[in-house]
Short mmCIF file of the C-alpha atoms (twelve columns), coordinates in Angstrom:
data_MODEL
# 
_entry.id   MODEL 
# 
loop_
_atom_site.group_PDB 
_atom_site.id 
_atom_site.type_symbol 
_atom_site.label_atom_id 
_atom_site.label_alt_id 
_atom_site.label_comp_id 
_atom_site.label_asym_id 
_atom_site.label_seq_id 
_atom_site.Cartn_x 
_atom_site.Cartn_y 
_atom_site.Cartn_z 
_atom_site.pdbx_PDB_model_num 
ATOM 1   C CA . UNK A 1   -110.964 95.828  153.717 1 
ATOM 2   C CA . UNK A 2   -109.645 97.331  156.996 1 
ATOM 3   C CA . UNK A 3   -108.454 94.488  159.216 1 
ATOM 4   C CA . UNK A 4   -110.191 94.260  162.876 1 
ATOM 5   C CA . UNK A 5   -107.743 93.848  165.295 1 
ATOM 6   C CA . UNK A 6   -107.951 91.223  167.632 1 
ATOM 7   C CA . UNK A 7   -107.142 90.375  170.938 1 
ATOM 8   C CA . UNK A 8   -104.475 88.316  170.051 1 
ATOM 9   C CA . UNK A 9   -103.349 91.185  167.632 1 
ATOM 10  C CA . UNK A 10  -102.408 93.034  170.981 1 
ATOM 11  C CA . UNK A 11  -101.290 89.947  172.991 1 
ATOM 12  C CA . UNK A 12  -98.804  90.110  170.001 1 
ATOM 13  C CA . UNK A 13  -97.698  93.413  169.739 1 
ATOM 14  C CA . UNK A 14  -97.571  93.440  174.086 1 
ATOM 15  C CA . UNK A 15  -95.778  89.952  174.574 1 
ATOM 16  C CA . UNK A 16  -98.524  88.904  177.084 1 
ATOM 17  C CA . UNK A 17  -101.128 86.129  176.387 1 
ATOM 18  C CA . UNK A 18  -104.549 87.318  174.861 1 
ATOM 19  C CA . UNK A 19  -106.373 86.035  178.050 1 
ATOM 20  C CA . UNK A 20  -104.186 88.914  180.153 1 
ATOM 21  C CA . UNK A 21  -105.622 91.757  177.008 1 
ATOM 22  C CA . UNK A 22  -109.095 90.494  178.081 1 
ATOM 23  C CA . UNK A 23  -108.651 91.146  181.292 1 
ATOM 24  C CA . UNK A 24  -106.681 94.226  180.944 1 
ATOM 25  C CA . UNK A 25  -109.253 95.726  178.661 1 
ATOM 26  C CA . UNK A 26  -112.025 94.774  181.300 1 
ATOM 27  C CA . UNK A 27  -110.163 96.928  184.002 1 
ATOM 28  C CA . UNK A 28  -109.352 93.664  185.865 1 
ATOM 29  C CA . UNK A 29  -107.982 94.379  189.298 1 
ATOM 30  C CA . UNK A 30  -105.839 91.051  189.041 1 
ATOM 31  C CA . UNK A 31  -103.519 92.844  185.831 1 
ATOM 32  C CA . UNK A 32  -100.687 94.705  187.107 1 
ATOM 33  C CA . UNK A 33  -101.479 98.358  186.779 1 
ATOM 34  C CA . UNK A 34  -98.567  99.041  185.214 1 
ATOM 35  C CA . UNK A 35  -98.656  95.991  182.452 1 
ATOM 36  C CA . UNK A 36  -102.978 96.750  182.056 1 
ATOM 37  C CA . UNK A 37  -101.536 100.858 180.913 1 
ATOM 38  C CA . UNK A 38  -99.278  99.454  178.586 1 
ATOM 39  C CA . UNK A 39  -101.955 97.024  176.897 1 
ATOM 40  C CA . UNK A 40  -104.947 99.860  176.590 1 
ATOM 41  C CA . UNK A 41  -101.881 101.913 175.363 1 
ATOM 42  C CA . UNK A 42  -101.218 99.309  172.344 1 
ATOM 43  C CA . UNK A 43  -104.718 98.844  171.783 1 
ATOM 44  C CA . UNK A 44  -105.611 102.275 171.213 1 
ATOM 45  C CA . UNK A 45  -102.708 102.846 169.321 1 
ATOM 46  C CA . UNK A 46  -103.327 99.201  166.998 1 
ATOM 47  C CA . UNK A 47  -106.932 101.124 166.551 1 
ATOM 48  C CA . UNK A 48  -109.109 98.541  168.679 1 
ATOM 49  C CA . UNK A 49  -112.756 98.584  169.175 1 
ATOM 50  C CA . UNK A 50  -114.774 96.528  171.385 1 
ATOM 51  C CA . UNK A 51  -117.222 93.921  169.464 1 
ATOM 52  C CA . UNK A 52  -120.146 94.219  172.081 1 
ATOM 53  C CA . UNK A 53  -122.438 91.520  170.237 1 
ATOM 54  C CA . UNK A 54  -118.973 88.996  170.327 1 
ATOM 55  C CA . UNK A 55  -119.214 89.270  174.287 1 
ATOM 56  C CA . UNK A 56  -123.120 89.136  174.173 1 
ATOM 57  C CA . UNK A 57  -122.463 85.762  172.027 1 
ATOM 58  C CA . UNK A 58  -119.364 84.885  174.536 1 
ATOM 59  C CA . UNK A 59  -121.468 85.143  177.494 1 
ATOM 60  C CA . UNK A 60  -124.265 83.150  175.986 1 
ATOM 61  C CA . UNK A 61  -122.290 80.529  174.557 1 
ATOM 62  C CA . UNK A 62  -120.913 80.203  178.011 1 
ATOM 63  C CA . UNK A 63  -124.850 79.447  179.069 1 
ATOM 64  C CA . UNK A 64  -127.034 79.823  182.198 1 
ATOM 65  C CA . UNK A 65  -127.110 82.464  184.475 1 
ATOM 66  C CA . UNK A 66  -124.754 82.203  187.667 1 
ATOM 67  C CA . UNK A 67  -124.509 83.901  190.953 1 
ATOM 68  C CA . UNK A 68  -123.133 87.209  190.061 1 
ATOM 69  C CA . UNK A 69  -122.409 88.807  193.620 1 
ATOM 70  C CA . UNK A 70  -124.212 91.018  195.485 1 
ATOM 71  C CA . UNK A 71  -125.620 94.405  196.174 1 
ATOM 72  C CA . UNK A 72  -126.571 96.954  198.871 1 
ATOM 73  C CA . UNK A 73  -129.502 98.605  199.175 1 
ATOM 74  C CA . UNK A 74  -127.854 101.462 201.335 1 
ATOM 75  C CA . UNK A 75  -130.887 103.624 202.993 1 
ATOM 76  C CA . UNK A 76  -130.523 106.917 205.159 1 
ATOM 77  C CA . UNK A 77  -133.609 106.172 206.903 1 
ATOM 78  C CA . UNK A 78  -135.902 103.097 208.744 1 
ATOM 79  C CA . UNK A 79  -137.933 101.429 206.140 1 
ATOM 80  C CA . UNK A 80  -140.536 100.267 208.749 1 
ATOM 81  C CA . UNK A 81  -141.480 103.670 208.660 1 
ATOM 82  C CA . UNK A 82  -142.158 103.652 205.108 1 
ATOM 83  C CA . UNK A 83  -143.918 100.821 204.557 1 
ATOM 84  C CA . UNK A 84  -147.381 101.960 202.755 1 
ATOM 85  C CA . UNK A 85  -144.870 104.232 200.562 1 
ATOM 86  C CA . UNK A 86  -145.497 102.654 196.991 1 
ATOM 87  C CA . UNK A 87  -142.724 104.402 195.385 1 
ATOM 88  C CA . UNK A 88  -140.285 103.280 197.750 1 
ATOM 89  C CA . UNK A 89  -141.338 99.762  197.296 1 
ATOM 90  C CA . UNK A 90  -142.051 99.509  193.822 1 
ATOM 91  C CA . UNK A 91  -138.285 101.118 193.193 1 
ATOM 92  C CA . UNK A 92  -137.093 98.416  195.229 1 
ATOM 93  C CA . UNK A 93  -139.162 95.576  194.055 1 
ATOM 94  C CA . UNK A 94  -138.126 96.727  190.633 1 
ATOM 95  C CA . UNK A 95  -134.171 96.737  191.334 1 
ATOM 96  C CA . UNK A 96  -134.557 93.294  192.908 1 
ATOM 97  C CA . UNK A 97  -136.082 92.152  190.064 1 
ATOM 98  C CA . UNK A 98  -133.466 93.081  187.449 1 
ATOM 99  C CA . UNK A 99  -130.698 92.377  189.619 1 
ATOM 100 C CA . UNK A 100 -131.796 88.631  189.929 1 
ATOM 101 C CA . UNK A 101 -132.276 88.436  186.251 1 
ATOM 102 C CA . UNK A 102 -128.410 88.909  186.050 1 
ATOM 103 C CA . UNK A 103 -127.182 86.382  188.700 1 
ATOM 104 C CA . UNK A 104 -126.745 89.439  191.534 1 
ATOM 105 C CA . UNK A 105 -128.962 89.777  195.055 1 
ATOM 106 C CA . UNK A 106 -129.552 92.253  196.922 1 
ATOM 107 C CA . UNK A 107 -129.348 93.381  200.629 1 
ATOM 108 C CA . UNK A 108 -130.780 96.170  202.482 1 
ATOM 109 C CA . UNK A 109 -128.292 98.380  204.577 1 
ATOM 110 C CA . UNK A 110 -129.117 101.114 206.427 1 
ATOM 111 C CA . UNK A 111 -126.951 103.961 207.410 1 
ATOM 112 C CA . UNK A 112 -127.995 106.542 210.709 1 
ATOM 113 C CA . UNK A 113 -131.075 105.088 212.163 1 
ATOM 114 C CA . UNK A 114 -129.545 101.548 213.030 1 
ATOM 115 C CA . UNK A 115 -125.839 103.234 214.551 1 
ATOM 116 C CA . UNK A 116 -124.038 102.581 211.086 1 
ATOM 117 C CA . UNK A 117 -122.008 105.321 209.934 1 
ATOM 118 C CA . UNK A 118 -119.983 105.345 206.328 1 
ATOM 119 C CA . UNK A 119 -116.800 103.724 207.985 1 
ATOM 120 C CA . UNK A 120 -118.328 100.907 209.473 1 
ATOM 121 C CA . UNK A 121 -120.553 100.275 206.632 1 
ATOM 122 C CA . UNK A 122 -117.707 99.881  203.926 1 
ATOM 123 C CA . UNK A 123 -115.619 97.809  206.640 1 
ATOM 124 C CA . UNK A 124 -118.764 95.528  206.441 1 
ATOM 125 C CA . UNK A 125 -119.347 95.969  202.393 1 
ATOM 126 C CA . UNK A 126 -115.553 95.197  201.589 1 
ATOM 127 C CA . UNK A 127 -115.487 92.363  203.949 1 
ATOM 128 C CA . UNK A 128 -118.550 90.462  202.623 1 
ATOM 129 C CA . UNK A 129 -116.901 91.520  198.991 1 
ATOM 130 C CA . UNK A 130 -119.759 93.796  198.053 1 
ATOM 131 C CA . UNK A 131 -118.575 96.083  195.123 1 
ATOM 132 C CA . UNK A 132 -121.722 97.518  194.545 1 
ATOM 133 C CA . UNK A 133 -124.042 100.244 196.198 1 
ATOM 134 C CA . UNK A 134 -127.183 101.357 195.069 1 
ATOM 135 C CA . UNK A 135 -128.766 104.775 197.161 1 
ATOM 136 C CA . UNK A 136 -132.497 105.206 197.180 1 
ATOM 137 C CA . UNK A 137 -133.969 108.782 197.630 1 
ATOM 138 C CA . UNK A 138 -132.660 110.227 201.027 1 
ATOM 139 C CA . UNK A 139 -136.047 110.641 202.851 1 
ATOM 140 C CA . UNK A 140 -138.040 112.512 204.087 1 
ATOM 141 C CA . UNK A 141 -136.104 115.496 203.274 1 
ATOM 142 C CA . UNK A 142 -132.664 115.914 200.229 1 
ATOM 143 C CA . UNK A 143 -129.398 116.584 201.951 1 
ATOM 144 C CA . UNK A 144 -126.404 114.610 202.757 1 
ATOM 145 C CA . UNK A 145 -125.891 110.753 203.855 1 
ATOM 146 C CA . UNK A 146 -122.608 109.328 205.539 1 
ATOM 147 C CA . UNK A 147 -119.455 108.936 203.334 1 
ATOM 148 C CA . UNK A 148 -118.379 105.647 202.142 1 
ATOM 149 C CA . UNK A 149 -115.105 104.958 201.490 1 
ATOM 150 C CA . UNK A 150 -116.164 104.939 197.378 1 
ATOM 151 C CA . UNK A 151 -113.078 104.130 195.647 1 
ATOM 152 C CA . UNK A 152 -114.110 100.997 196.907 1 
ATOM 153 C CA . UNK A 153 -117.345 100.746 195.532 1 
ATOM 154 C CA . UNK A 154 -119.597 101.273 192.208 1 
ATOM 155 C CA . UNK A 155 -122.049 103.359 192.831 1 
ATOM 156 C CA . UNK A 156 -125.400 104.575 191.457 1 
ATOM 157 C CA . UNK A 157 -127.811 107.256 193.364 1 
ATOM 158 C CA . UNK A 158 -131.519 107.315 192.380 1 
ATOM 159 C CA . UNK A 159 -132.808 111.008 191.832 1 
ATOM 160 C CA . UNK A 160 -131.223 114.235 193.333 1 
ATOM 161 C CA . UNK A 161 -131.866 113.825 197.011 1 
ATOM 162 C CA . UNK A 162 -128.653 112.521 198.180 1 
ATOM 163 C CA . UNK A 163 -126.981 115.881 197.897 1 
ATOM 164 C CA . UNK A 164 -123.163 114.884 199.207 1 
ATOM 165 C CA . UNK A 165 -122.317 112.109 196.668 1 
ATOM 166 C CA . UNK A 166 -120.911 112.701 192.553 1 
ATOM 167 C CA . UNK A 167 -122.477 109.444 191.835 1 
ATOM 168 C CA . UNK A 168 -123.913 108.204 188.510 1 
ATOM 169 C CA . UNK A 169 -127.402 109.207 188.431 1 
ATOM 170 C CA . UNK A 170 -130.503 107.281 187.341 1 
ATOM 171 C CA . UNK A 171 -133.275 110.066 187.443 1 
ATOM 172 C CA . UNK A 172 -137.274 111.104 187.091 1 
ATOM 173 C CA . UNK A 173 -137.455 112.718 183.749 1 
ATOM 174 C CA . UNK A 174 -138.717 115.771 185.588 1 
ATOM 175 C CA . UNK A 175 -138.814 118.314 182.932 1 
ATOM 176 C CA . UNK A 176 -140.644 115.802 180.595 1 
ATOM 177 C CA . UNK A 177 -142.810 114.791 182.494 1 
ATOM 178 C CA . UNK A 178 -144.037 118.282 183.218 1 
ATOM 179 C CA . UNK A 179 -144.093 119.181 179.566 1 
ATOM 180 C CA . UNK A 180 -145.797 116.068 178.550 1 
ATOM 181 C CA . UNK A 181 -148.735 116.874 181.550 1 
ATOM 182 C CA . UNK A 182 -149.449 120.643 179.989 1 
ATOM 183 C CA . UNK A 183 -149.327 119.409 176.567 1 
ATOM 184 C CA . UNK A 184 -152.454 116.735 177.551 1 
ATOM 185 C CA . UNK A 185 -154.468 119.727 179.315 1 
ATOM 186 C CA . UNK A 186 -154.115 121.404 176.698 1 
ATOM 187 C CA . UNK A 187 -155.705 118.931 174.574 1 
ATOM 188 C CA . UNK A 188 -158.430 118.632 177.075 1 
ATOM 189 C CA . UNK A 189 -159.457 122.345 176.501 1 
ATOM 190 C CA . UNK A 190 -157.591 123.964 179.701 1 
ATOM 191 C CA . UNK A 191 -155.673 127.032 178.978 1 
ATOM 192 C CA . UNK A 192 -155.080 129.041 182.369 1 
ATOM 193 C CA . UNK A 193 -153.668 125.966 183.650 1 
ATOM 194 C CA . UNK A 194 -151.439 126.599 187.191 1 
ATOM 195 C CA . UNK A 195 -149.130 125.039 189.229 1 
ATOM 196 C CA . UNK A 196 -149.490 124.164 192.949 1 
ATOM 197 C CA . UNK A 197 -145.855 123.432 194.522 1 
ATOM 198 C CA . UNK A 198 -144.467 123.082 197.620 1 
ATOM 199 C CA . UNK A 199 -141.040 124.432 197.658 1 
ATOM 200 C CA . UNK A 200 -139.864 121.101 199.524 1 
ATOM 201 C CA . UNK A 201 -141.015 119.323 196.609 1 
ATOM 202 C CA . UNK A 202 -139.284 121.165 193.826 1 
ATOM 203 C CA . UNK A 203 -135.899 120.878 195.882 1 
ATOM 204 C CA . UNK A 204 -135.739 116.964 195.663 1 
ATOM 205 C CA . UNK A 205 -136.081 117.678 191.563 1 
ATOM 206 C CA . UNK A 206 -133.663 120.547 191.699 1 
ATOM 207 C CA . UNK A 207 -136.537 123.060 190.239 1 
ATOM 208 C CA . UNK A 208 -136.374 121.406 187.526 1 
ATOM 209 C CA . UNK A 209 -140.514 121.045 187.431 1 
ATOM 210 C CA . UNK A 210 -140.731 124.817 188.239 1 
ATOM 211 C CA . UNK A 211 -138.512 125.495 185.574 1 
ATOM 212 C CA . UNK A 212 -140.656 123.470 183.038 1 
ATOM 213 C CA . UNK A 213 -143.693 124.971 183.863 1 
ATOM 214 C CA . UNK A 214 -142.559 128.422 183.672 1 
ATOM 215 C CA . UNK A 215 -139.861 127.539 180.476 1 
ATOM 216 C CA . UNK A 216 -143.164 125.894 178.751 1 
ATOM 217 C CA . UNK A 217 -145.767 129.128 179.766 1 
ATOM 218 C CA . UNK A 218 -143.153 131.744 178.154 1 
ATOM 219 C CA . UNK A 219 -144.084 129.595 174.653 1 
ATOM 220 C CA . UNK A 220 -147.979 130.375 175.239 1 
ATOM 221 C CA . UNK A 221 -150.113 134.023 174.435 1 
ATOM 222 C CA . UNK A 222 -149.184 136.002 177.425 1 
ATOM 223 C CA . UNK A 223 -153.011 136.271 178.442 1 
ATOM 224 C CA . UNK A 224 -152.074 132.320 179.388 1 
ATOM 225 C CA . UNK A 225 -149.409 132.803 181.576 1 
ATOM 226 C CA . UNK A 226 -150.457 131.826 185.026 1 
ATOM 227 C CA . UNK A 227 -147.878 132.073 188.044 1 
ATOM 228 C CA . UNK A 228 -147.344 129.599 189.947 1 
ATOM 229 C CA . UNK A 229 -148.174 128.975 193.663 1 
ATOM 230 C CA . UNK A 230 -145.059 128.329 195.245 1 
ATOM 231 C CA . UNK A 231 -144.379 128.661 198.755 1 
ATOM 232 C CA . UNK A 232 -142.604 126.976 201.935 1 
ATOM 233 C CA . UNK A 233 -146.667 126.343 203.361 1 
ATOM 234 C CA . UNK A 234 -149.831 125.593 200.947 1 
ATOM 235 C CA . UNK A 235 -152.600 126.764 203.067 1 
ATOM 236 C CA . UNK A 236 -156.332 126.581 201.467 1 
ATOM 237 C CA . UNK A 237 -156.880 130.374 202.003 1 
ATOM 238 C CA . UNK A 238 -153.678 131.541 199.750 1 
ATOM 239 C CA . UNK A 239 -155.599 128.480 197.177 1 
ATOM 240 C CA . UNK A 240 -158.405 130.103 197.108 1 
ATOM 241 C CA . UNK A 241 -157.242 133.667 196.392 1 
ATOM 242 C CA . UNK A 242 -154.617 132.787 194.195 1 
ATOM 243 C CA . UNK A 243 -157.240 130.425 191.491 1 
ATOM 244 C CA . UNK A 244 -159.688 133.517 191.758 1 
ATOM 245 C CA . UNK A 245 -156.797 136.204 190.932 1 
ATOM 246 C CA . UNK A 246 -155.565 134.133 188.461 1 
ATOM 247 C CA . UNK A 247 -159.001 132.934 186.474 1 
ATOM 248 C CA . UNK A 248 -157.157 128.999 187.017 1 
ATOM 249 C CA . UNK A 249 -159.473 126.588 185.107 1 
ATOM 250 C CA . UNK A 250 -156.986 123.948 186.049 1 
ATOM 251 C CA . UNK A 251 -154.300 122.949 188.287 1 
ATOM 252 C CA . UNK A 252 -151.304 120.720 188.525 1 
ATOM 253 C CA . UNK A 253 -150.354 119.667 192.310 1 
ATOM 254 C CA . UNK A 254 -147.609 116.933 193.503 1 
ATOM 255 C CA . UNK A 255 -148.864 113.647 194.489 1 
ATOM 256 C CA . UNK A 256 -148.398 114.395 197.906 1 
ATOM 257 C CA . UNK A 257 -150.052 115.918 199.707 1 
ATOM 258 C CA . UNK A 258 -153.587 115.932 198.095 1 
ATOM 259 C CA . UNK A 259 -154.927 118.767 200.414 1 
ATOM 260 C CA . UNK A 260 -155.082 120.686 197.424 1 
ATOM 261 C CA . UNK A 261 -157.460 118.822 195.769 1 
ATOM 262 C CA . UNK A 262 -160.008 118.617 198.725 1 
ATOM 263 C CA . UNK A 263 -159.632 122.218 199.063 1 
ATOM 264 C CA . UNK A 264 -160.558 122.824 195.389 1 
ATOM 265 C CA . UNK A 265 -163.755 121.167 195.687 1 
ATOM 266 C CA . UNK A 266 -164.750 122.254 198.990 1 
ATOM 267 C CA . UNK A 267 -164.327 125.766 197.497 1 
ATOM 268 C CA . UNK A 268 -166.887 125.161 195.519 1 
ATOM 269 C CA . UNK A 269 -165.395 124.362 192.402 1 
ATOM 270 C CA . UNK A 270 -167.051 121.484 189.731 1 
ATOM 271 C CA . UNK A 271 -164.285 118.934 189.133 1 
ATOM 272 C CA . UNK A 272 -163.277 118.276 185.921 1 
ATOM 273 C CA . UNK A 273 -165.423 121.344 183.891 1 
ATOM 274 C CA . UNK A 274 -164.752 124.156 185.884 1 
ATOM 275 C CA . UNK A 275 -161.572 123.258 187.380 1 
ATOM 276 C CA . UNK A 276 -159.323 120.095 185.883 1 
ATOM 277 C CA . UNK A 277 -157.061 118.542 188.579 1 
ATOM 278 C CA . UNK A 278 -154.049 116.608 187.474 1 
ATOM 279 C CA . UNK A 279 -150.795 115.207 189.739 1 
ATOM 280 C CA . UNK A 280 -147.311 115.632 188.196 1 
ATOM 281 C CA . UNK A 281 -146.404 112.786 190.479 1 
ATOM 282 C CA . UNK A 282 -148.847 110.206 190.963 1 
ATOM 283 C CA . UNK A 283 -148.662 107.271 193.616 1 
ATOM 284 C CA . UNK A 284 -150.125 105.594 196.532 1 
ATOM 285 C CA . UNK A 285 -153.830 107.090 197.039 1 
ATOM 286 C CA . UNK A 286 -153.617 109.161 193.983 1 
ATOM 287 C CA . UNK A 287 -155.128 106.680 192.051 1 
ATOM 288 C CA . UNK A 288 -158.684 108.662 190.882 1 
ATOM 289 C CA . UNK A 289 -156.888 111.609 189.700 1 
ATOM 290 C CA . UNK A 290 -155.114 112.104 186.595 1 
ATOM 291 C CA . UNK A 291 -151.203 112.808 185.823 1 
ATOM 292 C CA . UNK A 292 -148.341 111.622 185.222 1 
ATOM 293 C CA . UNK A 293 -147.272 107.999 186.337 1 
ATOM 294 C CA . UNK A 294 -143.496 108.710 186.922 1 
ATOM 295 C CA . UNK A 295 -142.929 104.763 186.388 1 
ATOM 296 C CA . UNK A 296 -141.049 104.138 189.436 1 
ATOM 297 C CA . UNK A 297 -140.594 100.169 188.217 1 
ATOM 298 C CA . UNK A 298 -138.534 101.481 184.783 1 
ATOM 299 C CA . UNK A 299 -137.093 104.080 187.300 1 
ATOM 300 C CA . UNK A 300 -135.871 100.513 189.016 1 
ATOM 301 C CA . UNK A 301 -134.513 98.574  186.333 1 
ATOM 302 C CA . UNK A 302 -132.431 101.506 184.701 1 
ATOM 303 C CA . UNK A 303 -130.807 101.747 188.028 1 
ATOM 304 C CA . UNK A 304 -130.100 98.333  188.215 1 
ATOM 305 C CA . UNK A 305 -128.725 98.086  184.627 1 
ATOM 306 C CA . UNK A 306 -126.542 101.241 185.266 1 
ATOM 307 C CA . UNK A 307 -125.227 99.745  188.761 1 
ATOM 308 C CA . UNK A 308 -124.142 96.134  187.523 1 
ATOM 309 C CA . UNK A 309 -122.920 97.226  184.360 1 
ATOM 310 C CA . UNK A 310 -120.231 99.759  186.195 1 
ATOM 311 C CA . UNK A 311 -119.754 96.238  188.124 1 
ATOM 312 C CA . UNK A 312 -119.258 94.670  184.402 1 
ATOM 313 C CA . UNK A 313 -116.347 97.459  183.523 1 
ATOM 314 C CA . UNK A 314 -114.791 97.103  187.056 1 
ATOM 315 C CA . UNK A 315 -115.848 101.276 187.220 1 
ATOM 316 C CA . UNK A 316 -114.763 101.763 191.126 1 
ATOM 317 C CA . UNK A 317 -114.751 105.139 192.365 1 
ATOM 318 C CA . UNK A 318 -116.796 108.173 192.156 1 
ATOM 319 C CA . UNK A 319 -116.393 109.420 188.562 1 
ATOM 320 C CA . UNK A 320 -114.975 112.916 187.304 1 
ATOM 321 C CA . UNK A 321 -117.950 113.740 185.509 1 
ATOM 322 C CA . UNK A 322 -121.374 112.175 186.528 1 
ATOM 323 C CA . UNK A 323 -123.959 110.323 184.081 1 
ATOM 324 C CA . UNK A 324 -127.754 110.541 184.214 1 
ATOM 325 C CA . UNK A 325 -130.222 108.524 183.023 1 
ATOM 326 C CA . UNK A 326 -133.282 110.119 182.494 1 
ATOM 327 C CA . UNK A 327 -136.449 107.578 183.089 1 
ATOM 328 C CA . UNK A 328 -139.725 109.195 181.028 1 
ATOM 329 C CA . UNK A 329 -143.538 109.125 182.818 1 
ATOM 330 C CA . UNK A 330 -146.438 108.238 181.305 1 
ATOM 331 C CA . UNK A 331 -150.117 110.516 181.138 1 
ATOM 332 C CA . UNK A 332 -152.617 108.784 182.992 1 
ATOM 333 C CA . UNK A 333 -156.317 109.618 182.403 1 
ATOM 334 C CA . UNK A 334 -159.179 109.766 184.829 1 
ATOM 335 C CA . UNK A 335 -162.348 111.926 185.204 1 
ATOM 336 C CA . UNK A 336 -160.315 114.857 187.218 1 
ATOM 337 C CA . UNK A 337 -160.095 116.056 183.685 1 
ATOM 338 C CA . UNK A 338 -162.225 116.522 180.473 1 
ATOM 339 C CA . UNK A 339 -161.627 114.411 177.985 1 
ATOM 340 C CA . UNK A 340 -159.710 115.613 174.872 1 
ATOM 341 C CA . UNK A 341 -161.503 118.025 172.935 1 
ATOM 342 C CA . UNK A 342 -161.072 116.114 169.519 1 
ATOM 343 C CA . UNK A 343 -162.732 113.372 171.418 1 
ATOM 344 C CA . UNK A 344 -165.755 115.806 172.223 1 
ATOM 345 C CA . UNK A 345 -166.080 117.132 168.835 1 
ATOM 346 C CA . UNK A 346 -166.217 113.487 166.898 1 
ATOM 347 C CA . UNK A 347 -168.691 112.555 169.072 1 
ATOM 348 C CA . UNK A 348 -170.908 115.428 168.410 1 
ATOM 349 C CA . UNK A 349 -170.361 114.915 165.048 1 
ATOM 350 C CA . UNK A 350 -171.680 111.686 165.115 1 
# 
């Protein structure tokens, strides 16, 4: 049987005592640099794996959850401005949540509006011992936010807004999501089914939903494709001419805004048999419309698992190569759309 090397197997080999490998291997900042090389060095060489249930079972036995530290909440912009915004605040509620469950709090920042620029906000961060900084979608608009001095700092970003930072990622399953909303029109009957999308909307996913939608046409009959409406403005006129031109019997807008919708129905149109209506980001008044719920609380809780465990690993700095997590919606089902057609048919059956 192949012997598992233990931390005292390298505290051997090294000459230091096993407690100093645990610390080493943990990317302790109190190891010398020079002595913490040498140990991951004999380690690697000695062929050691980390046990991750033996720390799970290490922290336990240890018992109780205690204060862990804390993190910022860094935002580019004045929340009191954003107060009815339920993604916003369920992201937030969500992060608090999960970071409580480990023993961590967390404090708003906020960088611009208030006077506090990326120098003075990492003076203020290092001084209070924060390690770790957690950015929110940059609203109203994607682009760049102050620099922090990050080699201080763990950080994760949430989404693709902040545009300036090579931050771990924790991200809207865009491409998914829109995939997973033409799949369930489809099983409602719709088959010209278009898009609706403000190009300021597909910039804070990258075009990653326009590139669904059109990726996921190119698989249909080509009598199905339906281009989409994408432009800087919506206006209700180019609506109108572009559902009659293209024989739409349903559309897919963003959550916000809803003109769309109105527009649909004061054109005329019946809502859901002539013309299904679906979000591909629902939230805040979107609640009597169907779509995808892009579960901004799980969108919360990965982010919060991602930051503290690059706290857990002593991962300072932005990284090389970025990670993403990708968080999945959910289909949500109201009368904006007919109800699947295997649903229709057993019931005639009956």
């Amino acid at each position: 049987m192949e012997k598992h090397v233990t931390l005292r197997d390298i505290a051997k080999a090294t000459g230091v005592h096993f407690t100093t490998v645990g610390l080493a291997l943990r990317n302790d900042p109190h190891v010398n640099a020079d002595t913490a090389a040498k140990i991951r060095e004999v380690a690697r060489s000695l062929g050691y794996t980390h046990n991750a249930m033996l720390s799970a079972l290490s922290s336990y036995r240890r018992g109780g959850r205690r204060f862990a530290g804390v993190l910022a909440y860094v935002l580019n912009y004045n929340p009191d401005a954003y107060q009815g915004n339920l993604s916003e605040a369920t992201l937030r509620s969500a992060v608090i949540g999960y970071a409580q469950s480990q023993g961590f709090s967390v404090e708003v920042f906020q960088l611009e509006e208030d006077g506090t620029h990326g120098a003075q906000l990492s003076r203020i961060l290092r001084a209070r011992g924060i390690q770790g900084v957690l950015l929110p979608p940059r609203l109203p608009v994607p682009g760049p936010i102050p620099e922090l001095d990050w080699q201080h700092f763990s950080t994760v970003a949430v989404g693709y807004s902040v545009t300036n930072v090579a931050a771990h990622r924790v991200c809207i399953h865009h491409s998914y999501n829109m995939r997973l909303c033409l799949r369930k029109l489809r099983e409602r009957g719709y088959r010209r089914i278009g898009l609706i999308l403000p190009q300021d909307f597909s910039y804070r996913s990258l075009g990653i939903m326009l590139g669904a939608y059109l990726a996921e046409h190119y698989t249909q009959d080509p009598e199905l494709h339906v281009p989409p409406l994408y432009a800087r403005e919506i206006t209700k006129p180019a609506v109108a001419a572009w559902l009659k031109a293209e024989r739409v019997d349903c559309v897919i807008i963003p959550g916000h805004p809803l003109e769309p919708y109105r527009w649909i129905k004061e054109l005329g149109y019946r809502v859901p048999d002539e013309m299904g209506v679906a979000l591909i980001s629902r939230f805040g008044k979107s609640d009597d419309i169907a779509g995808i719920d892009e579960q901004n609380d799980l969108l919360g809780v990965a982010a919060g698992k991602a930051l503290v465990s690059l706290l857990q690993h002593n991962e300072l700095g932005l990284p090389a190569y970025p990670l993403y997590t990708m968080v999945e919606g959910r289909w949500v089902d109201t009368p904006t759309v007919r109800p699947p057609v295997t649903v229709q048919a057993s019931k005639v059956a009956l």
